[in-house]
N, C-alpha and C positions, 0 to 999 in steps of 0.2 A: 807382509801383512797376511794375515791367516783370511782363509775364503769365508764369503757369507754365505751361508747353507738356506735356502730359502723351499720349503715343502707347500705341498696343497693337504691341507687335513679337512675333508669332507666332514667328518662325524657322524655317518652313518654308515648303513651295511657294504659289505666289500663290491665293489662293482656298481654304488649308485654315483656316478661321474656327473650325473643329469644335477644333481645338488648345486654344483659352483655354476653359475653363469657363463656361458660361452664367450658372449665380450672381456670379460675379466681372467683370461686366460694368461693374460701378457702380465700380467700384475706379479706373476713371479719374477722373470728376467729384469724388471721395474727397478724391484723392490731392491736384487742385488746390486742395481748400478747405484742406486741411491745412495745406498749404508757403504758401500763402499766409497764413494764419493763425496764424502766426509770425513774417512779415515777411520773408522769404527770396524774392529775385526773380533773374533772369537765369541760372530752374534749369528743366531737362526733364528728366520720368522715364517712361519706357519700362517695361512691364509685359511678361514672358511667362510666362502663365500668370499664377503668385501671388509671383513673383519680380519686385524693382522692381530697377531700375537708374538712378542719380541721375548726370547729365551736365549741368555747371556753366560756364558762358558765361565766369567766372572766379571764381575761386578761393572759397571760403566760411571765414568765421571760425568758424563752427560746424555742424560736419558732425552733431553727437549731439543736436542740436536736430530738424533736418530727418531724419533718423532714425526717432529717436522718433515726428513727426506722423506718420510714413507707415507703422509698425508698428504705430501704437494702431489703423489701419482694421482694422476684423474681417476675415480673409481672410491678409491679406501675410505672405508666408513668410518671405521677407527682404528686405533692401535692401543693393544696393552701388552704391556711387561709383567713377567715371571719377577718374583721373589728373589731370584738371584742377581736381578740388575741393577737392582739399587743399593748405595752406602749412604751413610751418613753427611757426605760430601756431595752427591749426585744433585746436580742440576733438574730442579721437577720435573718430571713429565706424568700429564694424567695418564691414569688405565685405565682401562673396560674393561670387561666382560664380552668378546664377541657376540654380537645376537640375540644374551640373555635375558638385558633388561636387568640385568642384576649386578653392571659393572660399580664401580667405584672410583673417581675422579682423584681421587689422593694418590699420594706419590706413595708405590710399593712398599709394606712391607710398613707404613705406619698409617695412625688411627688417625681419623678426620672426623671431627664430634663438631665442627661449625655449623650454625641453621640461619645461614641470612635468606632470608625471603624478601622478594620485592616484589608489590602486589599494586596492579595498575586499574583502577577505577576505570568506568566506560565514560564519566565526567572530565579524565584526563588527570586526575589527584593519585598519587604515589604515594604509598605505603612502605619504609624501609624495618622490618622487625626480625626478629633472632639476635643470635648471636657470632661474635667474631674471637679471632683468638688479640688483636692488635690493633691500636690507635693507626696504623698505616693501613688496613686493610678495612676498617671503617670508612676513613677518609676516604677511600680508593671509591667504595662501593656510594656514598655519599658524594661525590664527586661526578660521579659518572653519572645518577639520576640526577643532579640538577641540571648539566652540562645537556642532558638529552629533554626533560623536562622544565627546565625553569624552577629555580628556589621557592617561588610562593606552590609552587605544586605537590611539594615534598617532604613528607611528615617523618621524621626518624623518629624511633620506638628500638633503634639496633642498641646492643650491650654488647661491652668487651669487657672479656674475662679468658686469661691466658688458662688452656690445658695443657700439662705435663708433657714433654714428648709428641707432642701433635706439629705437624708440619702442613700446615692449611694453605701456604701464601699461593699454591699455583693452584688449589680452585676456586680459591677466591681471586684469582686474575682473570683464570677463564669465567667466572661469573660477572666481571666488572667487564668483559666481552663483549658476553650477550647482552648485558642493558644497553650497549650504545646503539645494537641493531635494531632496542624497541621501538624507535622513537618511531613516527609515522607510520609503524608496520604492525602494532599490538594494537589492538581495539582496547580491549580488555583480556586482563589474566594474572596469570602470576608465576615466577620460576626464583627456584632455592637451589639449597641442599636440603636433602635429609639423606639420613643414613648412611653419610660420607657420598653420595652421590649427586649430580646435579638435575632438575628436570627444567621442564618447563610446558606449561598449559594457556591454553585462553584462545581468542577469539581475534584473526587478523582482519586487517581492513580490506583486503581484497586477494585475489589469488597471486599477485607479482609480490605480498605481501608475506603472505605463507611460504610460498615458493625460498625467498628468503631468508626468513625465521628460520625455517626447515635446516637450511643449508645451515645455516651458523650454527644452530644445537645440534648439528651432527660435526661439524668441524671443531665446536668445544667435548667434543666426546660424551655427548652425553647418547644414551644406547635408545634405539630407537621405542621400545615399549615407556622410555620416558618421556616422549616426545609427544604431547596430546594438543595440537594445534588445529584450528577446524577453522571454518570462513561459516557464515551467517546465509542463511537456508534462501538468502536472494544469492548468493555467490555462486559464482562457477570457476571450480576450484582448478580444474587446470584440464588440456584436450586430452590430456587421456580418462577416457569411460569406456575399459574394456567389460566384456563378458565372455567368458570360457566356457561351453557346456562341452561334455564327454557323456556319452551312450552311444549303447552298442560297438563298442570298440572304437568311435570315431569320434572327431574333435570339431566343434564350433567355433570358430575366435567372431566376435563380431563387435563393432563401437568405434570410436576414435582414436588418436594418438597425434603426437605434434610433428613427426620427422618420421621420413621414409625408412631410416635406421631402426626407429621401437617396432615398425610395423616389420618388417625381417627379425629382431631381435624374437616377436611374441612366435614368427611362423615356423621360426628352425628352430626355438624350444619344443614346439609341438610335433617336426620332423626327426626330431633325435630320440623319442621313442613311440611315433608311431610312422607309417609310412604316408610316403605323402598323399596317395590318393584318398588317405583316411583326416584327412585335417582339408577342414575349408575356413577360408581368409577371407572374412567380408571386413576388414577393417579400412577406415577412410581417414586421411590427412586432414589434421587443424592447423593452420599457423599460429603459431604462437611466440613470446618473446622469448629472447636466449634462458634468461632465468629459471623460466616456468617448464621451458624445453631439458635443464638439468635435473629439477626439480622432478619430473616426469620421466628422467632418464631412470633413475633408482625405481619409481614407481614398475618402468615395464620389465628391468631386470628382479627384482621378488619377484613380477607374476611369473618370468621364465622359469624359475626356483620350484614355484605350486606345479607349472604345466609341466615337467614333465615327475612331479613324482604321482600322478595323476594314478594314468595305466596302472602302475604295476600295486598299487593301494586301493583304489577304488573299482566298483563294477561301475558305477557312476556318481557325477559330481559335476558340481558348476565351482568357478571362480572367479574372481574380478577385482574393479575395482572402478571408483565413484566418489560423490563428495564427500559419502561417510568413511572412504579407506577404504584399505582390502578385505576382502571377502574369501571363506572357502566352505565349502561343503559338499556332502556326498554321502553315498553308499560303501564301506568298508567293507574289505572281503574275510577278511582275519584279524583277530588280534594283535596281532604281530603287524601287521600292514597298518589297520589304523595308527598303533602306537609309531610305525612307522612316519604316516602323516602328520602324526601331530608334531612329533618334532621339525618335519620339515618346514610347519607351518610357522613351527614356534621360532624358529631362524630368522624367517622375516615377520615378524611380531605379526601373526593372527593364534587367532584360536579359533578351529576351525570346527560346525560341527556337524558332526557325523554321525552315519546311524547307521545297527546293523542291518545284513539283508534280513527278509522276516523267514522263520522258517518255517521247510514245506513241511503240510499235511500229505495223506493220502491222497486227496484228489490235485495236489500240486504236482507231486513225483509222479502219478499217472498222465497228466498232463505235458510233463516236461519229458518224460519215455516217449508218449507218441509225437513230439516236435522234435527231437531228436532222432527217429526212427524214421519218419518223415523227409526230412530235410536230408541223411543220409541216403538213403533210397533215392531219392532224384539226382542226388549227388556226391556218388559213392565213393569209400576211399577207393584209393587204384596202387597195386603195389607192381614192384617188378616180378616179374614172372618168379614162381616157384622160393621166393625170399620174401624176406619180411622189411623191404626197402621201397617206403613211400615212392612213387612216382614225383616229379617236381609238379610245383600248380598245386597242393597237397593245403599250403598255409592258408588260406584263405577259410578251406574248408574247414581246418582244425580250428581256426579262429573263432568263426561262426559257430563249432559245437560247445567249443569252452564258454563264449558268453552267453548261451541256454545254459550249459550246466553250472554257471556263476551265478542265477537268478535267486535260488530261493539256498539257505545253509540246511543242515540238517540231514542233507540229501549220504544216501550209497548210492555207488554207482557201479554197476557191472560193466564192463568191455568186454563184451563176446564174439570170437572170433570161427568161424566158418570158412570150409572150403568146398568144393566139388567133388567128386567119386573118381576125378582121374588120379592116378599113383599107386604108392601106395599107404595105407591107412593110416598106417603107426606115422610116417613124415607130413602127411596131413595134419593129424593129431599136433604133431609138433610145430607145422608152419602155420596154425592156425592160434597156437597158443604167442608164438613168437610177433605175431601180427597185433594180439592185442594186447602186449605187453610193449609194445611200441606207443601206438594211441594212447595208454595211459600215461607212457613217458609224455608225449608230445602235451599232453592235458595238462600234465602237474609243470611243465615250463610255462604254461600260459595261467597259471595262477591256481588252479586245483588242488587244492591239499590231498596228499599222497593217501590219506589216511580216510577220504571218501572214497577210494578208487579200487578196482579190484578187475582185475584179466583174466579170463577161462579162455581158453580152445576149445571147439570143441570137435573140431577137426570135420570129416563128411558123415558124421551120426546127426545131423540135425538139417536135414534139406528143407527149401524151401519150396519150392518145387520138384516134381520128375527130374532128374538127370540124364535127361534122353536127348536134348539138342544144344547146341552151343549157346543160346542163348539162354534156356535154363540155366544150364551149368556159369554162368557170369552171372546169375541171380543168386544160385548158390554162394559164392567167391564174396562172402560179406563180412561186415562189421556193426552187432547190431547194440542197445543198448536194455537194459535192466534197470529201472529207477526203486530206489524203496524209501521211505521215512526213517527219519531215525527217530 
């Protein structure tokens, strides 16, 4: 049997590892005992995030088999197949779209043009309309609403009319799925197909309700931006009600959660990219019932997804999540970054929004010179002697200067570098220029675009004081700043 090849495909820039959820690590070794332990060889499946996607060496006679093994791991949201896994012969299985909201429920590689809708009254009256491709997938769907509803409650309006080449029978199995989960759990709403896809909206009867709902529209594949289910403005939709704020470099988690595990899942999101003395954890345990606790499991892994693409896109921003869903927004430091965040947001279905910094005037850059000039002064860089090699204890301080120089866009920035009258001149010159061509490196890794930045030396032509006692001369020994407008 040839090996199952199983990769992690982040989909974003090289190095952003923070993207996949830490709990969801195991999902690769999972994934291979799975496929393989149904006899399925010359298959790779790519994970982003909790989204699989199944790419086939040649073609599979059963796509619902390898399906199945990879949706029973705890964790997978869905699965879809590449183009090359399905024949004419192949055993349905739905696709997605990972993440996109743009998947497609039809079996690879052919058209799904069915639109059965079933539309549920808040009086408890059932609505069956659209169309089917077959007299058995009628009766299917007809079957299942009175079976959950009662015959006197159920009005068909459905038509069948076969298309050409259309292979519909497995979304319309997984749609005859989800009606059996409406019964008791749907207040009011409505779930189809359109556009070869499945969704499903409305209003449930309580949160162990939605909780539910939720699960079955994600285990029938349908992609989470199609999934608009909500509880009624007296509900309390589930214990988790986090809120994330970030400023100044540091992180707020504060609200609820149901289990000891989301509340470490939300804190070592926010320690894998910032340190921990910089993340504070006011968050407090709800009990809740196992359902509402899975249900909320996915909730706190997406927010792990937002927390940490935080830092490295925003100067600041809040995130969460509540009975309206999740939440993101913020200050963006670049183009590149926003566009960065929004896809990350776009992963776990928000749209998140953002705004640029404002940019500086003249009386901003003179203001943000002397808080930099400032703040350096009392707390100077410190290098090893006669080299241009920060002393340790150094990050803290460079941290603090980047989120001043992060405030307003627009901004140049000068790094001016100084030395004292001892040596000699010309290696001054040079250890002074090598000094602040260092700071500006250290600035542009903490978010600085390279292209606000600029280093001079100016070696012992620019004293500050006399050079007449030791401690003059460490006043000399500096790093000061230049701010201008652009």
């Amino acid at each position: 049997m040839a090996a199952v090849v199983v990769t992690l495909a982040v989909g974003f820039a090289a190095g952003a590892a923070w993207a996949i959820p830490v709990i969801q690590r195991d999902l690769v070794g999972k994934a291979a005992d799975r496929i393989a332990a149904v006899g399925v060889s010359g298959v790779s499946v790519s994970f982003s995030g909790q989204d699989a996607t199944v790419t086939c060496t040649a073609a599979l006679k059963d796509l619902a088999a390898v399906k199945t093994a990879v949706l029973d791991i705890k964790g997978v949201r869905s699965v879809g197949f590449s183009s090359g896994c399905a024949t004419a012969t192949s055993t349905p299985a739905e696709s997605t779209t990972p993440g996109t909201g743009t998947g497609s429920n039809s079996v690879p590689g052919s058209a799904t043009t069915v639109t059965p809708v079933v539309k549920l009254a808040a009086d408890g009256k059932v609505t069956i309309s659209g169309r089917v491709d077959t007299a058995a997938q009628s009766d299917a769907l007809v079957a299942a609403a009175i079976t959950s509803f009662g015959s006197t409650n159920v009005t068909v309006t459905l038509t069948t009319s076969a298309q050409a080449g259309n292979q519909s029978d497995a979304i319309v199995d997984q749609f005859v799925s989800l009606i059996v989960v409406f019964a008791g759990r749907l207040k009011s709403g409505d779930a189809g197909v359109a556009g070869g896809k499945l969704y499903i909206k409305g209003i449930a009867n309580d949160s162990t309700s939605l909780s539910a709902l939720t699960i079955a529209a994600k285990n029938a594949g349908i992609a989470k931006a199609d999934i608009a289910l909500t509880l009624e403005a007296t509900e309390v939709i589930s214990a988790t009600n986090i809120t994330v704020v970030f400023a100044d470099n540091k992180m707020t988690i504060t609200g609820t959660v149901g289990t000891r595990e989301q509340k470490l899942a939300l804190f070592h999101a926010a320690d894998d990219v910032l340190s921990v003395s910089d993340v504070s954890d006011s968050v407090t345990l709800v009990d809740k019932p196992t359902a509402e606790a899975d249900a909320d499991q996915m909730v706190v892994e997406d927010l792990g997804v937002l927390i940490r693409a935080i830092p490295a896109n925003l100067l600041s921003g809040e995130v969460g999540y509540d009975r309206t869903g999740l939440r993101a927004a913020g200050v963006y430091l670049t183009e590149a970054s926003k566009s960065t965040f929004e896809a990350v947001a776009k992963g776990v279905g928000v749209t998140p929004t953002l705004t640029a910094r404002p940019d500086a005037g003249q009386s901003e850059a003179a203001s943000m010179q002397q808080q930099l000039n400032d703040y350096v002064a009392a707390n100077p860089f410190l290098f090893t002697s006669n080299t241009p090699d920060l002393l340790s204890g150094s990050e803290t301080l460079l941290d603090r200067v980047a989120e001043i120089a992060k405030e307003f866009k627009g901004t140049f920035i000068e790094v001016h570098g100084h030395t004292d009258n001892e040596g000699d001149a010309i290696r001054n010159l040079n250890l002074s220029q090598a000094r602040a061509d260092v700071i500006v490196y250290e600035l542009v890794k903490r978010g600085i675009p390279s292209e606000q930045l600029f280093a001079r030396g100016y070696g012992e032509t620019r004293p500050k004081v006399p050079n007449d006692t030791a401690a003059n001369r460490a006043i000399n020994r500096r790093v000061e700043f230049v701010i201008t407008a652009g």
